[in-house]
N, C-alpha and C positions, 0 to 999 in steps of 0.2 A: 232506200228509195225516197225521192221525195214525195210529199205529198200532195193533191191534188192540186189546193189552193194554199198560198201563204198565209199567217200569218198577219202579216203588216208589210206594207209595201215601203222603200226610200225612192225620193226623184234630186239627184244630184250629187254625183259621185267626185267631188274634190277632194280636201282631205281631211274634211271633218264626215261627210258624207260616210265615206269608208270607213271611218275608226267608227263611226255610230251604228252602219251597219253590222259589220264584223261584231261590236257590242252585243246586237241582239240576238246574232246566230250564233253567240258564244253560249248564251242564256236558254237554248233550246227552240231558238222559234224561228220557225222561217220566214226569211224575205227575199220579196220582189227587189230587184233595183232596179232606175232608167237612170240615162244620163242622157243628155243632146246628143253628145257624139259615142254612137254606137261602139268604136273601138276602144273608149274606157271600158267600157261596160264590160266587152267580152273579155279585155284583158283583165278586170277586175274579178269575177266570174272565174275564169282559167287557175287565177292566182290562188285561190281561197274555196278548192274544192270540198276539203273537208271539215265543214264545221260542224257544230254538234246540230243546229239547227236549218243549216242548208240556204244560202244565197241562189236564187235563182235571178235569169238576167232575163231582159224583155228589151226587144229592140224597137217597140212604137208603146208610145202613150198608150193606144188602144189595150196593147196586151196585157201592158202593165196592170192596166184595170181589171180587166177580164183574170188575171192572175191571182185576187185578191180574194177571203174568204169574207162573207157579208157577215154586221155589218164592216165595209172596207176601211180602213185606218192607213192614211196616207202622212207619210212625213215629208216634207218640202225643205231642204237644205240647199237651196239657190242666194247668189246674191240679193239683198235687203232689196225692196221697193218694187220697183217697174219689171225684175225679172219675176219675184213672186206672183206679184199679180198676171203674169205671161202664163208661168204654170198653172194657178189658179183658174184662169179662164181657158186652157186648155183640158180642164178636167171636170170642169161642170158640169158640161155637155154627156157626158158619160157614164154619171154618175147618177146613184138612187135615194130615194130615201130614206134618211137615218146616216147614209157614211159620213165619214167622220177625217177630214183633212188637219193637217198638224203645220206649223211653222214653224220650226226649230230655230230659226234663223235671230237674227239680233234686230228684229221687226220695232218699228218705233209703236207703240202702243197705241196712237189715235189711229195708224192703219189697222191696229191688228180689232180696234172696234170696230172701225167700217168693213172688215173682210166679214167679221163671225155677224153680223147685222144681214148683209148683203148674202151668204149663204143659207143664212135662217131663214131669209125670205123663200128660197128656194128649197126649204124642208132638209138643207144640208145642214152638219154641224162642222163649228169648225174648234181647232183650238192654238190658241198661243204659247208657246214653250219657252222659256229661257233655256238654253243649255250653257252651263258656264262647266270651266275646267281644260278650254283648249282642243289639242288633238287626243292630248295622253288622256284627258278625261273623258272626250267621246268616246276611247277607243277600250277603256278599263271602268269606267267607272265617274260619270258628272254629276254635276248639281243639276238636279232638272225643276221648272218653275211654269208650272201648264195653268193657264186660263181657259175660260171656257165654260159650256155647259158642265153643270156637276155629273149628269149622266155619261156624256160622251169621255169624261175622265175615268168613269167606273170603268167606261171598256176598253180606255189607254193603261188604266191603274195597271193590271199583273207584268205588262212587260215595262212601264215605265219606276217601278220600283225593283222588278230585279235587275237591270240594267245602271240603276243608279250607286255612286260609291255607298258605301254603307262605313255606319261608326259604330263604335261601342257605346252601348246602351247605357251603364254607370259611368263612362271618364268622356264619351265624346267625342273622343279621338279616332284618327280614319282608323279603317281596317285594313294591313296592307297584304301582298301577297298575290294580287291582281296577275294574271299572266294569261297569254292566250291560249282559248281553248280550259283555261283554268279559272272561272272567273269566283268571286271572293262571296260567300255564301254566311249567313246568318247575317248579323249586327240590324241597327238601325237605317233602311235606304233614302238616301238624300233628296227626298220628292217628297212633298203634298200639294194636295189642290188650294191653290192659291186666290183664286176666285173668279169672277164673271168676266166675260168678252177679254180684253187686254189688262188686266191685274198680273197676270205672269209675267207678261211681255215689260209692264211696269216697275216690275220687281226685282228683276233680270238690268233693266235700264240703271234702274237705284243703286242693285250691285256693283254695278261696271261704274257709277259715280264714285264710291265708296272709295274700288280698287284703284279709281286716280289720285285718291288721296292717300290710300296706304304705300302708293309708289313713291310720288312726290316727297312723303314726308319720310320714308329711308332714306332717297337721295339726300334730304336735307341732314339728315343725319349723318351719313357718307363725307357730306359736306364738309360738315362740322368736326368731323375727326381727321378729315384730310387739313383742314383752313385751319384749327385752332390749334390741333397736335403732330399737324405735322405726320402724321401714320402713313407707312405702305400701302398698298392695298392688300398683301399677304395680312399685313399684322390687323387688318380692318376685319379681312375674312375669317379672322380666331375668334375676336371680338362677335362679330353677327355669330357666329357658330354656340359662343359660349349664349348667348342674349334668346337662341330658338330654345333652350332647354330651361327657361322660364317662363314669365306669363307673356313677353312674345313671342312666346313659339308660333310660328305662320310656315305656312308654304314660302309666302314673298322675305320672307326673313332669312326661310333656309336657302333658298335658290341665291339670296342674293349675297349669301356666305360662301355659297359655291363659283359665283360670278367672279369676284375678287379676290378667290384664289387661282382663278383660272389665268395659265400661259396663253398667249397670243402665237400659235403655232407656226407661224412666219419669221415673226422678228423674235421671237421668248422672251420680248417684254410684258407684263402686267397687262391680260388682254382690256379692262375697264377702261385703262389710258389710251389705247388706240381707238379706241371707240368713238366715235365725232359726237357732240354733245349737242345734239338736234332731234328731238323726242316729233315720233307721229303719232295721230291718233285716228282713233274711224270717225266718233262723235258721239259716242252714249256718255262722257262725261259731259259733252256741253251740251245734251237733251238734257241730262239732270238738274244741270245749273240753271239752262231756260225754263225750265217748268217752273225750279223753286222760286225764279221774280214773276214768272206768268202768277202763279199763288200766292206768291206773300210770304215765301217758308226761308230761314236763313238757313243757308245752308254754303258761304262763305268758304270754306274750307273746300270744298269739291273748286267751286269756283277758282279758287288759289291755282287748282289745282294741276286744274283748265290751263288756266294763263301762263302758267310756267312750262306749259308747253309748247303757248305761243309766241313767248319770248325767246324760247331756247331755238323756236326755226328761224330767228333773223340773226343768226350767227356771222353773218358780214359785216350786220350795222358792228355787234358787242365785240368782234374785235376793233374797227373805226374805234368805236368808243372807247375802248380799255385804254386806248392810247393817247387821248384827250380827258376823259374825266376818271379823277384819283380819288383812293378811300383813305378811311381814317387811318391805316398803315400801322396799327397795334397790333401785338402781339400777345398770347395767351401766355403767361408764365406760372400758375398755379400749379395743381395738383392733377398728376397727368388720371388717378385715380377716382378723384373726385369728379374729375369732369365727365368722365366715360361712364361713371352711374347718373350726371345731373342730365345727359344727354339720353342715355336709355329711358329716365321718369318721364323726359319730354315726351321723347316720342308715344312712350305708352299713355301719357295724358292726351296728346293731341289725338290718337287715335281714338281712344274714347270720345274725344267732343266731334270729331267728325259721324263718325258712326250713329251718334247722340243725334246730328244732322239729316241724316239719311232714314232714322226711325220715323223723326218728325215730320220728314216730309214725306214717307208712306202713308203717316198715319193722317194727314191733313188729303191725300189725294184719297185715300177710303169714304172720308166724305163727300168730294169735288166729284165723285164719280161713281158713288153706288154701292161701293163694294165693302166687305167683309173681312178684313186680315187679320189674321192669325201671326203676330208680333213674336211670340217665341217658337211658333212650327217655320218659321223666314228666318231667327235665327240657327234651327236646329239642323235644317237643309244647305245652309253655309258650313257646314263644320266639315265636312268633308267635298271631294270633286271639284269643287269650286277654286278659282283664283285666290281668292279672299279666307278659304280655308283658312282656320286659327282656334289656341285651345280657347283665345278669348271670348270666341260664340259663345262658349258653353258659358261663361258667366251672363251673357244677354239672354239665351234659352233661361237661367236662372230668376234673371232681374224679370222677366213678362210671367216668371210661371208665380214667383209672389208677388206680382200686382199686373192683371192683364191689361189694365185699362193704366197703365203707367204714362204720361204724360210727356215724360224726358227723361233718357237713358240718366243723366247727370243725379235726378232727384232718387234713384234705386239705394239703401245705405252701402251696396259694396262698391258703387261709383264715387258717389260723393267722398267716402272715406278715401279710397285711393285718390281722389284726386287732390285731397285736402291734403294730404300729406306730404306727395309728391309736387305741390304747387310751387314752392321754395326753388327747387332744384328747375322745376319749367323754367321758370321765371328768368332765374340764374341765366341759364343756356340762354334766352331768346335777349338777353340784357349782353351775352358776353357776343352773340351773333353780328348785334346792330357796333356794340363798339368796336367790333374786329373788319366791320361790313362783310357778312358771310349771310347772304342772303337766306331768309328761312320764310318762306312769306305762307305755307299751311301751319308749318309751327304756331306764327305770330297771329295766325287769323285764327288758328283754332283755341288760343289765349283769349285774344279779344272776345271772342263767343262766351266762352263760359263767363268772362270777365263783367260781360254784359246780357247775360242769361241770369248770374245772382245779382243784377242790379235791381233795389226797390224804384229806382227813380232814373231816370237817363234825362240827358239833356238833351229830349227830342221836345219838351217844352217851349224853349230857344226856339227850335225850326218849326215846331205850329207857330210862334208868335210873328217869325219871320213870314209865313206864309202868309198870314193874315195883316201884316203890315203891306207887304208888294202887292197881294194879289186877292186879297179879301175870301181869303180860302177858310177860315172862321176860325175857331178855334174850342177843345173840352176846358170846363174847369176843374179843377181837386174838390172845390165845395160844392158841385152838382153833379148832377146823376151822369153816369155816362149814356151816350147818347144825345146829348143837349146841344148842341151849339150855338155860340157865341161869335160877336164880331165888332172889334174899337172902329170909331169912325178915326182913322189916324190924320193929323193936321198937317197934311203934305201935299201941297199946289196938286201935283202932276204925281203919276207912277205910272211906269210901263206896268204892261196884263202880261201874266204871265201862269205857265200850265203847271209848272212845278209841283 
């Protein structure tokens, strides 16, 4: 029988909606669901009678509410923006003081301050969610990353930690076994309170930055064993396969072993090849990128990341152009051995310096906005559910838990040493890319970073002196305090003004 009231209500039954649902009534608890169009709903409902915790369907806003145990906890999985806000303001009216509304959605974070602001005026609470992990992690087990009031998380906390994937407690690693109706019980669960108003929804952004560069930078990988060695895509798919059963073991490493052994079940050629080479995106990599110049934070490597995806949709012009502008036409004749560990070092070093990227620019937006983060509980909630899933988290949980106030993943001794060692072989690869023209452009941005993260000195000296020659922008000196400025009256008739 069900019981009188649910639970936790869902408003939006697509196909993350369902797999989050079905999540929670796997877990024991019951929920409401709505959807707009009532014939999901009931066909949803029909499908999925017997869970352990009970779906129940509501075919008006109204009931849905009225369906809810107080206080009421509403999750909102509608399209980002203008739908949210639709649902939003069709639930306020209805609502009491103390409930507690959720956005699961991939919410840009300066909404998700104006919603939890704009309900707190109304004595409502609200909270921001990352849900990262896709369908199969809504439906078994996500990364989940909630903002918000600390209170109104105590009364998400019980269902959004058993719902979330969980790792083992000593190695880190997911826990597997996930099945419906069976869901994966003990370990570590991939949620903590992540902080005030949008710090989740933040954090959640940062990730999906990250994951454009952990994509990018296998493709470029791929690249490089296709462009310099000539490799299959079967003989690629060995390759990534043997590369996850070390320190890159990743979700995006193993899937992308399965990818390029995968037949094209049409033609039974190599399905990667028929694949047209035009990458989309939603846009939380280039939220990440805008912030990091809105702040001041390098973080190059996402950006790269960006862009090769916006060069890969003008696939008209770069054929045009294949066929007018020529590359240097080398070819790799080395060590087919040698190259396939200098190319792995790469990747695992650019990985670190992006990531290295994404720390720093959490950690620069904690001050820009208020908040609180917890630098190794954000790596420990990646390790499992998540896209980004890898055993490499657990070295970052590692490097925050001996120095919380750590500055840059780079400066940690087990970064710096792998990177120091493995720099050789980086190098190598991004030296053998440019002479062969095999484009690596996160590889090469995430070199230049560290290149110019251990520089004592950069020649941004040069571009003050320039600035202060056109445009009297002034300039610091090395023999005075910083903060000081200075400014030559330079002996030139005329100079354009300029904002530079």
């Amino acid at each position: 029988m069900p019981k009188a009231l649910s639970d936790i209500g869902l408003i939006g039954l697509a196909v993350m909606g369902q797999n989050l649902a079905l999540n929670i009534a796997d877990h024991g608890f019951q929920i409401s669901v709505f959807n707009r169009t009532t014939e999901k709903t009931d066909k949803f409902v029909a499908e999925n009678p017997s869970t352990p915790g009970g779906v129940v369907g509501t075919q008006t806003i109204q009931e849905f509410v009225a369906s809810l145990a107080k206080p009421r906890k509403m999750v909102i999985l509608v399209q980002a923006g203008k739908a949210t806000d639709a649902v939003i303001d069709s639930l306020v009216p209805l609502l009491e003081p103390g409930d507690i509304v959720i956005d699961g959605g991939n919410a840009l974070w300066t909404d998700t301050i104006r919603r939890e602001k704009a309900l707190r005026e109304k004595n409502l609470r609200f909270i921001g969610s990352g849900v990262s992990g896709g369908e199969e992690g809504a439906r078994f087990g996500p990364s989940l990353m909630p903002g918000g009031e600390f209170a109104a998380w105590l009364e998400l906390k019980p269902i959004w930690e058993a719902i979330a994937a969980k790792v083992d407690a000593k190695t880190g690693k997911p826990i597997p076994g996930a099945a419906p109706g069976k869901p994966v019980t003990g370990g570590v669960p991939c949620t903590t309170y992540i902080g005030a108003n949008g710090a989740g929804h933040y954090v959640k952004m940062v990730h999906n930055g990250i994951e454009y560069g952990d994509m990018q930078m296998i493709c470029e990988a791929y690249a490089l064993l296709k462009g310099l060695l000539g490799l299959k895509p079967a003989e690629m798919g060995a390759i990534f396969t043997e590369w996850n059963t070390g320190i890159l073991d990743s979700f995006l490493i193993e899937i992308t072993a399965d990818i390029l052994k995968q037949k094209d079940p049409v033609t039974k050629k190599p399905f990667v090849d028929i694949v047209l080479d035009t990458a989309g995106q939603k846009g939380t990599g280039k939220w990440t990128s805008t912030n990091a110049l809105d702040m001041g934070v390098p973080a190059p490597t996402v950006a790269e990341a960006v862009f090769a995806r916006c060069i890969s949709a003008i696939k008209e012009e770069r054929v045009a152009a294949s066929k007018i502008l020529k590359g240097p036409g080398k070819k790799y004749r080395g060590s087919r051995k040698a190259l396939l560990a200098a190319i792995h070092d790469a990747l695992y070093c650019s990985k670190i310096c992006s990531y290295a990227q994404g720390f720093q620019l959490m950690r620069t937006a904690q001050q820009e906005f208020g908040w609180t983060l917890n630098f190794g509980e954000i790596a420990q909630i990646w390790r499992g559910g998540c896209i980004i899933r890898a055993a490499f988290l657990q070295k970052i949980t590692e490097a925050y838990a001996r120095k919380p106030d750590l500055a840059n993943l780079l400066l940690d001794p087990y970064f710096a040493k792998t990177v120091r060692q493995a720099q050789i072989n980086w190098r190598k690869v991004i030296s053998l890319a440019v002479e062969c023209g095999v484009p690596a452009p996160t590889f090469s941005s995430a070199l230049a970073y560290y290149d110019s993260y251990r520089s004592a000195r950069l020649p941004a000296n040069l571009l003050q002196a320039q600035r202060d020659y056109f445009g009297a922008h002034t300039y610091e000196r090395t023999d005075q305090p910083r903060g000081k400025f200075f400014h030559i009256d330079w002996p030139q008739p005329s100079r354009p003004q300029s904002a530079v």
